[in-house]
C-alpha positions as CSV (number, residue, x, y, z in Angstrom):
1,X,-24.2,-20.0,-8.1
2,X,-22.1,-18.0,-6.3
3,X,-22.3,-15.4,-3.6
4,X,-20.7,-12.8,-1.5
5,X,-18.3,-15.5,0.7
6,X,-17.5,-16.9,-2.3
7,X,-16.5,-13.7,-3.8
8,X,-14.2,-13.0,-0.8
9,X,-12.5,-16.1,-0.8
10,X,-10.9,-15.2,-4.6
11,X,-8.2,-14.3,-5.4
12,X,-7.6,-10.3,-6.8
13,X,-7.3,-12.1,-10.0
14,X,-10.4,-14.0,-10.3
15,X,-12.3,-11.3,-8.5
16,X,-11.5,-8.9,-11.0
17,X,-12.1,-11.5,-13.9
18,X,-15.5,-12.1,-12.4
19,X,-16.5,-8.4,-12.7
20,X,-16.2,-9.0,-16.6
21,X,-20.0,-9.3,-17.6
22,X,-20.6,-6.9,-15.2
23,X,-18.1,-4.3,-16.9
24,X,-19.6,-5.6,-20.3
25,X,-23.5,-4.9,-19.3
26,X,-22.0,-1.4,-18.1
27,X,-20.1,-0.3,-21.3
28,X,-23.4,-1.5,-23.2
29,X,-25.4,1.9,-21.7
30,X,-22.5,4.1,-23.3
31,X,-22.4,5.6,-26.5
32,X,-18.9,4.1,-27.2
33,X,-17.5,2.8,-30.1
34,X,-15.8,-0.8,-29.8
35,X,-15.1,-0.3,-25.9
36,X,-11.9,-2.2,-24.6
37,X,-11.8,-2.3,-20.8
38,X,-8.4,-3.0,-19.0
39,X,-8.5,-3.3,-15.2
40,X,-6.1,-1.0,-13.8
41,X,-6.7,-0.8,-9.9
42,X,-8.4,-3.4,-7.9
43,X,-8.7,-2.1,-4.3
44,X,-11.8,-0.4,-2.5
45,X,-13.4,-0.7,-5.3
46,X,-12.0,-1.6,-9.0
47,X,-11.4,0.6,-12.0
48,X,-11.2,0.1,-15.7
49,X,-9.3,1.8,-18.1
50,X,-11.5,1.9,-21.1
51,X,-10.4,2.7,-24.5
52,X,-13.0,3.5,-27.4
53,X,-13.6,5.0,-30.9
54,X,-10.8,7.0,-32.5
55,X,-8.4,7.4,-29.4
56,X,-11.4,8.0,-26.6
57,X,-10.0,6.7,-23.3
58,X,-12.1,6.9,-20.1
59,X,-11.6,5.6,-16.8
60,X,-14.9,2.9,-15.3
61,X,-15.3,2.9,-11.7
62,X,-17.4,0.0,-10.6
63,X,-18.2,0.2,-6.7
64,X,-17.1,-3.3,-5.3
65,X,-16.7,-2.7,-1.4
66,X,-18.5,0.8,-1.4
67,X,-21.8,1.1,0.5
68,X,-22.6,4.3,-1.9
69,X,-26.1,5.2,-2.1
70,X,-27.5,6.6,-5.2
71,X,-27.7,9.6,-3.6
72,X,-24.7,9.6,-2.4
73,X,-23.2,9.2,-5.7
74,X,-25.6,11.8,-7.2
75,X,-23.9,13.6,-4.7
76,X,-20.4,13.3,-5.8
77,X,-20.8,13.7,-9.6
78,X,-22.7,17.2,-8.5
79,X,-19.9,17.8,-6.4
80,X,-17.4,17.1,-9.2
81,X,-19.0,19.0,-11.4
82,X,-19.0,22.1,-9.5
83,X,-15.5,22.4,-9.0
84,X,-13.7,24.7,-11.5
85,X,-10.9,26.0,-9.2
86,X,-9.1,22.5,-9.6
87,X,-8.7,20.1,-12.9
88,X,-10.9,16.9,-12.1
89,X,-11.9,14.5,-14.3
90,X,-15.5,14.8,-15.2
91,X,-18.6,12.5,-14.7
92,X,-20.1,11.0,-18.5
93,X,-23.2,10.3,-19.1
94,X,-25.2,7.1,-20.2
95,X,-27.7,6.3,-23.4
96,X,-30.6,7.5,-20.7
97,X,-28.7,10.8,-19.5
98,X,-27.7,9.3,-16.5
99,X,-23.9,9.7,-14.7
100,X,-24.5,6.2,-12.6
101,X,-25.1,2.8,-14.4
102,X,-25.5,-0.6,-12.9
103,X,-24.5,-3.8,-14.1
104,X,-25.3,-7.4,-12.4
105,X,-22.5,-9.0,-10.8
106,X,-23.1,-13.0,-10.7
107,X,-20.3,-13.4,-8.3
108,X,-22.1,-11.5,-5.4
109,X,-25.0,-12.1,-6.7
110,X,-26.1,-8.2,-7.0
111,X,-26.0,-4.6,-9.1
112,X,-22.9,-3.1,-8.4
113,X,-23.2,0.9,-9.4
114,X,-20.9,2.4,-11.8
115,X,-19.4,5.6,-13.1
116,X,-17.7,6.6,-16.5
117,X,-15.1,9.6,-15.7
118,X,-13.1,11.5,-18.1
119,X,-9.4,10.1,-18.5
120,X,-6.2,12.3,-16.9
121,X,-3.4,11.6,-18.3
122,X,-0.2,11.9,-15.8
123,X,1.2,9.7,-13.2
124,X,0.0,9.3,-9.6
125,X,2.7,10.8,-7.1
126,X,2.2,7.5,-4.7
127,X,4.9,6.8,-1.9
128,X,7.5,9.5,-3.3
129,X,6.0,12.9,-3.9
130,X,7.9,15.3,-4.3
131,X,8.2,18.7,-2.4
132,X,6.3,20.9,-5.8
133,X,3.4,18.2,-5.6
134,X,3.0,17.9,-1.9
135,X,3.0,22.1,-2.2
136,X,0.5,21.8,-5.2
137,X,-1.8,18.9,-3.5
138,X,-1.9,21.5,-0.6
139,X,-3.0,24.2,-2.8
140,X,-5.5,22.3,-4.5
141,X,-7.0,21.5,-1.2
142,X,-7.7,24.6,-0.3
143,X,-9.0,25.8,-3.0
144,X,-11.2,22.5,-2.9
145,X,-12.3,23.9,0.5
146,X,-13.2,27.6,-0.5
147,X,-15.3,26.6,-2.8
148,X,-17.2,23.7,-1.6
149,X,-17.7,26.0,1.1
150,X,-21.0,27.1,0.0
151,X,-22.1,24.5,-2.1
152,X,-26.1,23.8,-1.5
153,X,-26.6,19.9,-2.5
154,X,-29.9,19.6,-4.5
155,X,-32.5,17.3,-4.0
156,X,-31.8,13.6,-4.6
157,X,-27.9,14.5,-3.5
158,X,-26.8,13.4,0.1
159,X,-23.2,12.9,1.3
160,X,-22.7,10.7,4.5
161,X,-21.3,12.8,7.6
162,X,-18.4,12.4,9.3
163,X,-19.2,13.6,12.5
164,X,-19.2,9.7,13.7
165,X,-16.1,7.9,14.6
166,X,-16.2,4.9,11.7
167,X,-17.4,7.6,9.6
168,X,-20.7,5.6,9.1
169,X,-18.5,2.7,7.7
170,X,-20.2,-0.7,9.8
171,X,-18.3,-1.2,13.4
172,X,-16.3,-4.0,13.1
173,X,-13.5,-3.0,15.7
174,X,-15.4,-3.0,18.8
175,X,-18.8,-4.6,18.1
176,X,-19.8,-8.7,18.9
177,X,-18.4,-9.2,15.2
178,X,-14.5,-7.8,16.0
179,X,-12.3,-10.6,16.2
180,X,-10.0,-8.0,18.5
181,X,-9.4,-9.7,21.8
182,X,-11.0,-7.8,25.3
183,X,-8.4,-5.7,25.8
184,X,-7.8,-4.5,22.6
185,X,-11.3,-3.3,22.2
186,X,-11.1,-1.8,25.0
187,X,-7.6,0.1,23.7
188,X,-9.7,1.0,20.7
189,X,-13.4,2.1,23.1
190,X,-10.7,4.6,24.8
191,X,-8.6,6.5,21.6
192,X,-12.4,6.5,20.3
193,X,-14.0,8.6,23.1
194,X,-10.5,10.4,22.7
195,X,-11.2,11.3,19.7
196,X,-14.6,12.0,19.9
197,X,-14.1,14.5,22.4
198,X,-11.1,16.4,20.2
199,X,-14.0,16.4,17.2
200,X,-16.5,17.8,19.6
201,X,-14.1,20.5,20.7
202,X,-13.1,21.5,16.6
203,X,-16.5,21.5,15.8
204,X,-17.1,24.3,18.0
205,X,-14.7,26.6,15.7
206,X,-15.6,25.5,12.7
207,X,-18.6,24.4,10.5
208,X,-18.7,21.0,8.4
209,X,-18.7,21.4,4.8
210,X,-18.4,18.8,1.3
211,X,-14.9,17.4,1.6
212,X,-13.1,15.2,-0.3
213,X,-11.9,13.1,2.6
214,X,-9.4,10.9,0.8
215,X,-6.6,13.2,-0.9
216,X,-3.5,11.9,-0.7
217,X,-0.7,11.5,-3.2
218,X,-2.4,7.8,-4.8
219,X,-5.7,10.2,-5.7
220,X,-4.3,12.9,-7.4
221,X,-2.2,13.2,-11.0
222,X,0.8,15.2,-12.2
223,X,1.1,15.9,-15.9
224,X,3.6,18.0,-17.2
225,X,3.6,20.4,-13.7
226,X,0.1,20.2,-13.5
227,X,-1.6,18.3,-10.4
228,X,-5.5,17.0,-10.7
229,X,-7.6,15.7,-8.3
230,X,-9.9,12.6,-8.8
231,X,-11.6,9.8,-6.4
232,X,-13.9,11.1,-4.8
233,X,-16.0,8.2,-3.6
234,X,-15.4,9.1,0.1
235,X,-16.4,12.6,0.2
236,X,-18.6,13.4,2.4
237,X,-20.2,16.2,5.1
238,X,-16.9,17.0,7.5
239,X,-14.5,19.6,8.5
240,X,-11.4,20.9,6.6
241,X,-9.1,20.0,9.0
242,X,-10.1,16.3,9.1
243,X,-9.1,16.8,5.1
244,X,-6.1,17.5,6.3
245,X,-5.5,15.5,8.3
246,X,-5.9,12.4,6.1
247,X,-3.6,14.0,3.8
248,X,-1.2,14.9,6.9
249,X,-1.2,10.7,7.6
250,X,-0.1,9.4,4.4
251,X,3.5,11.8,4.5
252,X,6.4,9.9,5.7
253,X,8.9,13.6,6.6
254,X,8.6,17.3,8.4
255,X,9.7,18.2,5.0
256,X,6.7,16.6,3.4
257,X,4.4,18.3,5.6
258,X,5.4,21.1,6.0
259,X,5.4,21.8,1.5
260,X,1.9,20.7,1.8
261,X,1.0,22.9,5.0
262,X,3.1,25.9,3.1
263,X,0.8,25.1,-0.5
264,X,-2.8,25.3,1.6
265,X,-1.6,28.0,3.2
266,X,-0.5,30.1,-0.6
267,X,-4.5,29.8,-1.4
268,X,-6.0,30.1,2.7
269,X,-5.4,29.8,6.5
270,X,-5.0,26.9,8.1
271,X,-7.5,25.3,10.0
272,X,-7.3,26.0,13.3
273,X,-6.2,22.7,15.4
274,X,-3.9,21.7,18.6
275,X,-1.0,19.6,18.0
276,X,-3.0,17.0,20.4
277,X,-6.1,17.3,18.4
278,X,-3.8,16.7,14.9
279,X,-2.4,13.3,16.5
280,X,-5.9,12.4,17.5
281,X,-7.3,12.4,14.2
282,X,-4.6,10.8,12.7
283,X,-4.9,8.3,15.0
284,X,-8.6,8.2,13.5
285,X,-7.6,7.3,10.0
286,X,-5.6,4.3,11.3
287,X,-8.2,3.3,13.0
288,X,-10.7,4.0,10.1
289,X,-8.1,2.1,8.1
290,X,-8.2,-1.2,10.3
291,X,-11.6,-1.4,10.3
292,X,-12.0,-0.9,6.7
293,X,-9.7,-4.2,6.4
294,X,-11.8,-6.1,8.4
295,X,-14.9,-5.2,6.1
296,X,-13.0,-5.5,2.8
297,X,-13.1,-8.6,0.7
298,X,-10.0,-7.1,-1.3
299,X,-7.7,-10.5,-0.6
300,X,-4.7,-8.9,-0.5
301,X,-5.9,-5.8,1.7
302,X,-7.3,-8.5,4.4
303,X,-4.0,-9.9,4.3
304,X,-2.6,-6.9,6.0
305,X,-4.5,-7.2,9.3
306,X,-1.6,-8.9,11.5
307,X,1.1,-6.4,10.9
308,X,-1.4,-3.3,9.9
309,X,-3.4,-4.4,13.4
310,X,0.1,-4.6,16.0
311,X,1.0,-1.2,14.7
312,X,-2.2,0.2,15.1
313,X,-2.4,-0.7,18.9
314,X,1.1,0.8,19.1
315,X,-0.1,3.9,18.1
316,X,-2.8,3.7,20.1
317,X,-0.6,3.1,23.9
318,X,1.8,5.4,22.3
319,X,-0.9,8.3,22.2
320,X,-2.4,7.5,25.3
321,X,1.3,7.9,27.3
């Protein structure tokens, strides 16, 4: 019998051989023919390529790290479904009608939810998008933003808020659990009221709305001059320009930022931010970022820390000077 410290301790390997009955039991609530699931990212969480019937291919997530609720996942797949502005792949339902499935995982000894999404075909962007995707992923975001603008969640749908600092992700930077020494929680306590006080002051000009909150050039596709948008297992309750800005922190140039600042602003304005308030919440995601390698049990994410955790407080006495 094994359990959740067990299931850390793996390798990416074993962990995602060990999520094999689990994808099995999952593909067993579909009406697919002769399913054929391939592992094809094993991160956050761990996805499936599955290939069915005469050519069907879908792509299986199976939540591994996420703290989803069912609500908030009833909240995404009503959230995906909404959008018709921007090509996203869409939710598919099980024998019962239902978009989430659970299947038993032995090696963490619980039911891990599931989703079945339509396949996009394409190629990720990754680390070298170029200037007409960075323009397009900046179009698509706005469009995102117009028209989740407006979008009432019905009952049994909830998305977390990210008017909190860990963006209700468990504390494990600053709390009696952070393995961070005195005065690097204490580096950490002060960018945090930092930014705090920069979210206070945006939220003053603007209301928080259904966001994606993880759209960078790993979560969208580009086939044939067409961009898609998919993961969206962080969205959640926030404001546009903390969209943004997540997308703003995963851009290496000026000229990177300034195709995707030049696409959003083809569909919308800007939001309205300072420079200071921009640094401030990308300081967040690093942050946000550290923490979530502290809580993963993705082996070769945790392996990070040392280098991912000396840059961090770089950042952070950089942005206090």
């Amino acid at each position: 019998m094994t359990n959740a410290a067990d299931f850390a301790g793996m390798t990416a390997d074993e962990q995602v051989e060990s999520l094999r009955a689990c994808v099995a039991e999952v593909l067993e609530q579909y009406d697919l023919v002769a399913p054929v699931a391939e592992s094809i990212n094993h991160e956050y969480n761990s996805t499936f390529k599955v290939s069915a019937g005469a050519g069907e291919t879908f792509a299986l997530r199976i939540n591994v790290n996420s703290e989803r609720s069912i609500e908030n996942l009833n909240a995404e797949i009503f959230l995906v479904n909404a959008i018709e502005s921007v090509k996203t792949p869409k939710p598919v339902a099980n024998k019962d009608g239902s978009f989430v499935t659970t299947g038993w995982h032995e090696a963490t000894g619980r039911k891990l939810s599931a989703v079945i999404y339509t396949w996009l075909d394409g190629e990720e962007p990754g680390d070298e998008p170029t200037d007409e995707q960075l323009f397009a992923l900046g179009a698509a975001m706005a469009k995102l933003h117009a028209e989740a603008k407006g979008l009432v969640l019905p009952l049994g749908c909830e998305l977390p808020e990210y008017s909190d600092f860990f963006w209700g992700s468990p504390d494990m930077l600053l709390g009696d659990s952070s393995e961070l020494s005195s005065p690097e929680k204490a580096l950490v306590g002060a960018a945090k009221v930092k930014v705090e006080k920069a979210l206070a002051e945006l939220q003053e000009t603007d209301k928080p709305q259904p966001i994606h909150a993880d759209l960078h050039p790993w979560n969208v596709m580009w086939h044939e001059g067409e961009l898609s948008v998919f993961d969206f297992d962080d969205s959640g309750i926030g404001l546009p320009v903390q969209d943004l800005a997540t997308s703003l922190y995963y851009l290496d140039t000026p000229e990177q930022e300034e195709a995707l600042l030049a696409g959003y602003k083809t569909v919308s304005e800007l939001p309205a931010y300072s420079e200071q308030q921009m640094k401030l919440l990308l300081l967040q995601r690093r942050i946000l970022l550290l923490n979530y390698l502290y809580e993963t049990t993705n082996p070769e994410h945790r392996a990070m820390i040392p280098d991912y955790q000396v840059e961090t407080l770089r950042r952070i006495r950089a942005t206090r000077n």
